[in-house]
C-alpha positions in Angstrom: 147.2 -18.3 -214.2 143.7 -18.6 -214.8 142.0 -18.3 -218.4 142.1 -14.9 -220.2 138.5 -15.3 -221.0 136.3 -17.0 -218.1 133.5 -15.7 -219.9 134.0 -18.5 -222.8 133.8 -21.2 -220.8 129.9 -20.5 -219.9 129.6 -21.1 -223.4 126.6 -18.8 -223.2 124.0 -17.2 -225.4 124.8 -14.0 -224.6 126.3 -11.2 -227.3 130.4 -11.3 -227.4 131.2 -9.5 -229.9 129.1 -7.3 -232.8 130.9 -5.3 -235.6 128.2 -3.4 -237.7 125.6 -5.5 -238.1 127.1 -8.8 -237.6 127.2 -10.6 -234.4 128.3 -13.5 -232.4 127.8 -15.1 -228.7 130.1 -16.4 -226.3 129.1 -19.9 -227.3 129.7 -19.0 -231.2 133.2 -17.1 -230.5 134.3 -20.5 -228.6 133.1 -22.7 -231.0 134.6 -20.5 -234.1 137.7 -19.6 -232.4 138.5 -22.9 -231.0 138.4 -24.3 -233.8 140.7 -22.3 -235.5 143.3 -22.2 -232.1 143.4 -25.9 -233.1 145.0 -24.8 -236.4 147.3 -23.2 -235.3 148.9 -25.6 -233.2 152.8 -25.8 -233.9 152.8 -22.2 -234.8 155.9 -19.8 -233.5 153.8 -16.9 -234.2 151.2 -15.7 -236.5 150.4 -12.2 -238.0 146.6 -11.3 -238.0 145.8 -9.1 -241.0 143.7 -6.3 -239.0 141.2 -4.9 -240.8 138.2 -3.3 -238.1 136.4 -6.6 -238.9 134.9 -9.6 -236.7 137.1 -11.6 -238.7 140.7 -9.9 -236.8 138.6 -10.6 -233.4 138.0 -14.2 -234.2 141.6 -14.4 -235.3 143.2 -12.7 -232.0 141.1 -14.4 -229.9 141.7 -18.0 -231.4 145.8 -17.2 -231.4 145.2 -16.5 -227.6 143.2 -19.9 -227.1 146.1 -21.4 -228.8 149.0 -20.1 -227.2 150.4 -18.9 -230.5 151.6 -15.3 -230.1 149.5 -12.8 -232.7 151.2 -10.4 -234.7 148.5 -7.4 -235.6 149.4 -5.9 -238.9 147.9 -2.9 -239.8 146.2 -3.0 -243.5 147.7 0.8 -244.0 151.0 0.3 -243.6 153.5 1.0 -246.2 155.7 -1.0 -248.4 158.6 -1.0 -246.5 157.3 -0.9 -243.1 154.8 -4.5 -244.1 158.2 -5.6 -245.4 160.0 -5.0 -241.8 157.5 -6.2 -239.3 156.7 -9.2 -241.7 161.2 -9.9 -241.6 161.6 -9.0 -238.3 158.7 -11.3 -236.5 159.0 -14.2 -238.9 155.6 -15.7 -238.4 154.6 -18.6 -240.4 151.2 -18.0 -241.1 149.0 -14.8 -242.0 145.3 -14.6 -240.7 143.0 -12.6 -243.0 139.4 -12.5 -244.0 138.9 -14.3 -246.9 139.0 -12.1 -250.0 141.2 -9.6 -248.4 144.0 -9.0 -250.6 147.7 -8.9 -248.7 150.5 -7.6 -249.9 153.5 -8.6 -251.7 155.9 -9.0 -248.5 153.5 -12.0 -247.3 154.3 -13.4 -250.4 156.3 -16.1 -248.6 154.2 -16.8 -245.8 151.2 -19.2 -245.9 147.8 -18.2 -245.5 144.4 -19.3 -243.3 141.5 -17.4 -244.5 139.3 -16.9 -240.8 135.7 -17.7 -241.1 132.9 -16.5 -238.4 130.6 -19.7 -239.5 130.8 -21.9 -236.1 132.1 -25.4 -237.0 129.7 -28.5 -237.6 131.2 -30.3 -234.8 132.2 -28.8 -231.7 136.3 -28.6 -230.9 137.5 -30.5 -228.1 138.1 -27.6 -225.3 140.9 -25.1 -225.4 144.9 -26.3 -224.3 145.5 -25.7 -220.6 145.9 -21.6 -220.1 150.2 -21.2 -221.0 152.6 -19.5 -218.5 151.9 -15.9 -217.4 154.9 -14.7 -219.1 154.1 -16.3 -222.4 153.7 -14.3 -225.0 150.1 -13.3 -226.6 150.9 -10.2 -229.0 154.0 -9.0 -230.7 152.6 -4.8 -231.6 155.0 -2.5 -233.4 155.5 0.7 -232.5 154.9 3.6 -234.9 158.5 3.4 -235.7 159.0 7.3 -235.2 162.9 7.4 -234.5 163.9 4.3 -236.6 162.0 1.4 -238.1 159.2 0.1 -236.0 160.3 -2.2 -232.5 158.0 -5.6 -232.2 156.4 -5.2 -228.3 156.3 -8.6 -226.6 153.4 -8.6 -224.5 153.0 -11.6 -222.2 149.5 -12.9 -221.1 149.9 -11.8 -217.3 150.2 -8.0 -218.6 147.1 -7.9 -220.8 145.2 -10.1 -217.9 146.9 -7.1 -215.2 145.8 -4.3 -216.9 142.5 -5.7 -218.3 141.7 -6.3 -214.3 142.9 -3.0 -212.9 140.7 -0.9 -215.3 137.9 -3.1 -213.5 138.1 -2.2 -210.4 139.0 1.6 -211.4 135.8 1.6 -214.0 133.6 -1.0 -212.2 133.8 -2.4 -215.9 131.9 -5.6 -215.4 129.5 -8.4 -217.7 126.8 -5.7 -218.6 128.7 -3.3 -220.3 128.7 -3.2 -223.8 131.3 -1.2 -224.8 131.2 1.0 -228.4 134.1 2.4 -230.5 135.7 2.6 -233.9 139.6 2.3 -233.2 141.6 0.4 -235.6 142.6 -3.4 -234.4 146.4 -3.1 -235.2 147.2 -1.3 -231.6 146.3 -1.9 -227.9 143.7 0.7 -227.7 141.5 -0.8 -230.1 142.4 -4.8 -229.7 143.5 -5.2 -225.9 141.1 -2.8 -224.3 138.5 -2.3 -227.2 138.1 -6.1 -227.7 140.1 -8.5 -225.7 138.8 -6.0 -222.5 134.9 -6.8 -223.2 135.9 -10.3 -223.6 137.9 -11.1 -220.0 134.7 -9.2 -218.6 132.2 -11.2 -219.6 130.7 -8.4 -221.6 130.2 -6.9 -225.3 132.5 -5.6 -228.0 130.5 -3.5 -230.7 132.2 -2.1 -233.3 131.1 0.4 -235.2 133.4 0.3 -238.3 134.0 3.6 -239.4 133.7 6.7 -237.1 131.1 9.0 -237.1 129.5 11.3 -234.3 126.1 9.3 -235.5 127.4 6.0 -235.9 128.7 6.2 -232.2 125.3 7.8 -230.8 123.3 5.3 -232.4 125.4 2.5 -230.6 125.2 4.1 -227.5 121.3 4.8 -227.3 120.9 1.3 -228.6 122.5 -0.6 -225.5 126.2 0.7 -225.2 127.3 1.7 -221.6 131.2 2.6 -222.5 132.6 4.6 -225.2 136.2 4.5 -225.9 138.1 7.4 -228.3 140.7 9.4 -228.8 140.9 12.9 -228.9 140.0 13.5 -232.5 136.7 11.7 -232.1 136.1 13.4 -229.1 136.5 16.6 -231.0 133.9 16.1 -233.4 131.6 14.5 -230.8 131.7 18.1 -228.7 130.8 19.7 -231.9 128.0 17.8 -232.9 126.6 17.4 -229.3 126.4 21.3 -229.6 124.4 21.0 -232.4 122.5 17.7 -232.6 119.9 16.8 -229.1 120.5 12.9 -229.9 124.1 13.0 -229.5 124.3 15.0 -227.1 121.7 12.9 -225.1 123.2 9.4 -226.4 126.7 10.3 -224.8 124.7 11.4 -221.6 123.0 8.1 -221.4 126.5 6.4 -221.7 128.0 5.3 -218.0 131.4 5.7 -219.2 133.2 8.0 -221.5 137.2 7.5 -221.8 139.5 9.7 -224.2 143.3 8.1 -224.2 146.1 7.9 -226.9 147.0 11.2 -226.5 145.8 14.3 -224.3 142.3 15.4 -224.8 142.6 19.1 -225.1 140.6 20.8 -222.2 138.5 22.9 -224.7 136.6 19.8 -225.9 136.2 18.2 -222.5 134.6 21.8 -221.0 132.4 21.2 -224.8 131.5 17.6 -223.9 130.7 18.9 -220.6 128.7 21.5 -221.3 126.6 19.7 -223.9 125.9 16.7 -222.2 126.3 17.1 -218.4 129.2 14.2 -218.7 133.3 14.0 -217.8 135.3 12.4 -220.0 137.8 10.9 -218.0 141.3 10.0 -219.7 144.0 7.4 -218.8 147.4 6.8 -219.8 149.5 3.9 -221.4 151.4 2.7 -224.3 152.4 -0.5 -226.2 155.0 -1.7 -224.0 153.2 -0.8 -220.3 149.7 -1.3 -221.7 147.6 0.8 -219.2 149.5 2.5 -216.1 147.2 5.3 -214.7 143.7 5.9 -215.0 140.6 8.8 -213.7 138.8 6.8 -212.1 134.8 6.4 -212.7 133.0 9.3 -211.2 135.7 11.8 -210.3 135.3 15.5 -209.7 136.2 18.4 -211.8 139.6 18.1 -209.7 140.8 15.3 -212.2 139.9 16.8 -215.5 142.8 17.7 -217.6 145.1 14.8 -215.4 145.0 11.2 -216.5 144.5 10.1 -213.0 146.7 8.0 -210.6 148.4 4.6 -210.6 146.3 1.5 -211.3 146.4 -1.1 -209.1 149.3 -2.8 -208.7 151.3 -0.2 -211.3 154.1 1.4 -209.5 155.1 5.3 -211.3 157.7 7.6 -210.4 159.1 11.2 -212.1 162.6 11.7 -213.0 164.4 14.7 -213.7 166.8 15.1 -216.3 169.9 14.0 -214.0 168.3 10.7 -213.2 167.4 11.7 -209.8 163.5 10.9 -208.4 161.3 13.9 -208.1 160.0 13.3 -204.9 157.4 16.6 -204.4 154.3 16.8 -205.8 153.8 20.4 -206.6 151.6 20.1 -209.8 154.5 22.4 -211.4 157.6 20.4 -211.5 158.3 18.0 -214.5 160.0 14.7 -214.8 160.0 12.1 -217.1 157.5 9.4 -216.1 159.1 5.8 -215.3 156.8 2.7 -214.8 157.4 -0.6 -213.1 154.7 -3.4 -212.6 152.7 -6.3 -214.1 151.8 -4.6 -216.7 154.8 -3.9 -218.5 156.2 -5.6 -221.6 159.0 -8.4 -221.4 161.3 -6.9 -224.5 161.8 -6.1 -228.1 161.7 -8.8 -230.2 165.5 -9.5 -232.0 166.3 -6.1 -229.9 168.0 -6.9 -226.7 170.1 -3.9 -226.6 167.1 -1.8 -227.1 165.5 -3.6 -224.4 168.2 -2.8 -221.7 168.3 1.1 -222.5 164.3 1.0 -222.1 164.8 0.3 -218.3 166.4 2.3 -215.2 167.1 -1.0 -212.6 163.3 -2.9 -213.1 161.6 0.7 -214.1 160.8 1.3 -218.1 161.3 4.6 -219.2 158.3 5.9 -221.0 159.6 9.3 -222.3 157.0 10.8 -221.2 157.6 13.9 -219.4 154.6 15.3 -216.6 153.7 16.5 -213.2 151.9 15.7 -210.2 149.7 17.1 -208.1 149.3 16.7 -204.5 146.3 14.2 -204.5 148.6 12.2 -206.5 147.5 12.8 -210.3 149.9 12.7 -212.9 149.2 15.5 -216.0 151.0 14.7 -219.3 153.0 17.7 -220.7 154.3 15.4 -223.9 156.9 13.8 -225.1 160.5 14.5 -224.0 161.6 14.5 -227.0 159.2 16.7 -228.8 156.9 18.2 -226.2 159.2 19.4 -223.3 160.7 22.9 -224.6 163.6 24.9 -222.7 163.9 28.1 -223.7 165.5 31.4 -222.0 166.0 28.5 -218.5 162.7 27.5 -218.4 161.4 24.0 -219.0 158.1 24.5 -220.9 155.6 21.6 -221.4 153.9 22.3 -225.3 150.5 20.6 -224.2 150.0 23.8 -221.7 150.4 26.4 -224.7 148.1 23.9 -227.2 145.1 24.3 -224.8 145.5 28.1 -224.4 145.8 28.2 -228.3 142.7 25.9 -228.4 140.1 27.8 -226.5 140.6 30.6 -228.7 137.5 31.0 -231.0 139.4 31.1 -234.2 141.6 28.4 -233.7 140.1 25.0 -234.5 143.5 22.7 -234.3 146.6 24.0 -232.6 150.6 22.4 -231.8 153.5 24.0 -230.5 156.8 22.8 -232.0 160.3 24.5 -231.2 163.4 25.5 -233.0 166.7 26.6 -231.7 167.1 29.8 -231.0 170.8 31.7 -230.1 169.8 33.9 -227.6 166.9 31.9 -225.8 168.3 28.1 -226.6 164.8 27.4 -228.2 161.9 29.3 -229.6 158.3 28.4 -229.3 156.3 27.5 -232.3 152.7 27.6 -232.6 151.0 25.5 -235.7 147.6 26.7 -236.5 144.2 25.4 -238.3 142.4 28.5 -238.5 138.5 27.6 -238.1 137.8 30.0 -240.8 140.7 30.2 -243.5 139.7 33.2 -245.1 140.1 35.6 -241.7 142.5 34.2 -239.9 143.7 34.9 -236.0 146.3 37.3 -236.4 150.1 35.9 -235.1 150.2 38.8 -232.6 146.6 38.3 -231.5 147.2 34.9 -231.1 150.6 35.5 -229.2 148.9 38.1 -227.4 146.2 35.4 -226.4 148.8 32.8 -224.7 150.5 36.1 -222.7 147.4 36.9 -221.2 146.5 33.8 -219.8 150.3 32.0 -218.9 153.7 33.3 -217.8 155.0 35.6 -220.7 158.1 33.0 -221.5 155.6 30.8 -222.8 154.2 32.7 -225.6 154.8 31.5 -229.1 157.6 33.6 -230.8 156.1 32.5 -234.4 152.8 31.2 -235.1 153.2 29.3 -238.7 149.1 28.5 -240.3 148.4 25.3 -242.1 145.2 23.8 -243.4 145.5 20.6 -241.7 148.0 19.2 -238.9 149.9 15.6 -239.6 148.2 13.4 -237.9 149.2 9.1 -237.5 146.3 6.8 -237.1 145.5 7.1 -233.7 144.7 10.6 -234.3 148.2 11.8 -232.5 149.7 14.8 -233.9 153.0 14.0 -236.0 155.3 16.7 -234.7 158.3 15.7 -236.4 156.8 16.2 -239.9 156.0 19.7 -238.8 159.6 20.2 -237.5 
């Protein structure tokens, strides 16, 4: 297998990575990191304390060089959760910025505080590239239906899907790509750092997210701008508003919304505003990226997060296990995945490992459809975003973008409850725009009825001032249920 990062071996001058106003080159990452890969040297595994800093990149990046799987530990997490991942992955030494405080469950574990100051003398080069099925990151899930599952990722699937989203961007050594995603998941480390890096191009940072901190990025170099819906969001509303983000995200060659569906209000707004697509794709922790829009595609696409990437292998499956073999755009199935980008297991969970896979196909839990050009469209979770009620199988993302165009509603999700007579009942959760004059329920109901099949209107609509969100911006369903 050949290197993870080509790019390093130039050793140029050229800009690798910059978070706010702090910067290194290629030649300054492999100095600084190498050095530090040769620390770790003996290592099982090592967590990275991942604050949105150049200090987690250098950390990440110098695990990688050493062969030492990296553990990303996000700063937020709880108590209980620090003290699970921190049991359950064992690692014996915690990377953090120096001065960072860490919590009481790394109490036990020793600590190397990561410095960006290349070394005086130059490290020897990096250890021969390990096996393709090595690991290189151990990422917890959210932990939403029991404590939180450590991902093994091996080197060959970050390289895989790092590669196919270059052909299907034409992401290359002159992009510089801008965002503000935390460091502690895939989006934000494997394809919002480690992606810039096996490219031969530019991470920037921009710390914390803000429609301006992202349009001043972008008109001052950036190329690609990765997001999630949320920021998305409140780009579309200030593009509407403010010429210089509006033109900034026009200027950009690339704009890519993924972690969860980006309703289709805000790509129309995004449209509108700045004469741009976003185009979405689709993965998760253990099958990093598996479909994609690709760069430049027509109206057609919007809405879908694209087809198979290169080399990725999907398939829908209906709820008796058999393969969905039409492609109607109507009929939904869960998603299954099989290819090199997949994860090789849960760490300490081999039983969770085998009921994650049909034969050599993971099962995402994902339910969607697919058209007849061969696009998949997400309709949610199986668990929480497919809802049967009165015989019909009813995907919630369908009613949350009906609910979302309407003028008065500014965030919308559709839950459901059991229900005697129709099995389950559809329920709408809404953020008025204006919380003194409120949508009516009825108007809202009425709303959904006149634009999809009358089964699919919300028998209750329940108003909040703010939906439950995780980091990532995703709805948390199951606190509204």
């Amino acid at each position: 297998m050949s290197p993870l990062f080509p790019a390093l071996a130039a050793a140029s001058d050229a800009p690798a990575l910059r978070f706010g106003d702090r910067m290194v080159s290629y030649a300054e990452l492999r100095a600084t990191a190498g050095a530090l890969a040769g620390r770790l040297a003996g290592h099982q595994r090592v967590a990275v304390w991942a604050t949105p800093s150049l200090e987690t990149a250098v950390a990440t990046v110098a695990a990688l060089l050493a062969g030492v799987p990296a553990v990303p530990v996000n700063p937020g997490s709880g108590q209980r959760e620090l003290a699970h991942i921190v049991g359950d992955s064992a690692p014996s030494l915690v990377l953090a910025p120096a001065g960072a405080r860490l919590p009481p469950a790394f109490a036990g574990t020793a600590r190397l505080d990561v410095t960006t100051e290349p070394p005086a003398t130059a490290p020897a080069g990096p250890p021969a590239e390990p096996a393709p099925e090595a690991t290189a990151l151990v990422v917890y899930t959210s932990g939403t239906t029991g404590p939180p599952k450590g991902v093994l990722l091996p080197r060959r699937a970050v390289a895989a899907t790092l590669d196919a989203l270059g052909e299907t961007w034409g992401w290359t050594g002159a992009d510089v790509v801008v965002h503000a995603l935390p460091l502690f998941h895939v989006h934000g480390l494997v394809l919002g750092v480690l992606g810039p890096l096996r490219h031969g191009g530019t991470a920037h940072h921009v710390g914390r997210f803000s429609p301006e901190a992202v349009a001043g990025a972008l008109a001052g170099g950036g190329t690609v701008l990765f997001g999630v819906p949320t920021m998305y969001h409140r780009l579309a509303e200030a593009a509407a508003r403010d010429a210089a983000v509006a033109a900034a995200l026009a200027g950009a060659r690339l704009l890519v919304s993924g972690s969860a569906p980006l309703p289709l209000p805000d790509h129309e707004r995004i449209l509108a505003a700045t004469g741009r697509r976003v185009v979405e794709r689709y993965g998760m922790t253990e099958t990093l990226m598996n479909t994609s829009v690709p760069a430049g595609a027509d109206a057609a696409a919007t809405g879908t997060v694209g087809v198979p990437l290169p080399g990725v292998a999907l398939r829908l499956v209906d709820e008796s296990g058999r393969v969905i073999e039409g492609a109607d755009g109507e009929t939904v199935g869960e998603i299954q995945v099989r290819g090199p980008n997949l994860f090789t297991g849960y760490l300490n969970r081999p039983e969770a490992t085998a009921a994650a896979f049909d034969g050599d196909w993971f099962r995402t839990g994902d339910m969607a459809t697919r058209d007849a050009a061969g696009r998949y469209r997400i309709v949610g979770r199986g668990s929480t975003d497919l809802i049967k009620s009165g015989g019909y199988r009813i995907g919630a993302g369908e009613i949350e973008n009906v609910l979302l165009a309407h003028p008065g509603v500014a965030e919308a999700a559709v839950t459901a409850a059991p229900d005697p007579d129709l099995g389950e009942r559809i329920i709408a959760w809404i953020v008025p725009r204006d919380g003194t004059s409120p949508p009516s329920a009825r108007e809202l109901t009425e709303h959904v009825a006149s634009q999809l099949a009358a089964h699919k209107r919300p028998r209750e609509v329940r108003f909040r001032a703010a939906l439950p969100r995780n980091d990532m911006g995703k709805i948390l369903k199951r606190e509204l249920v």
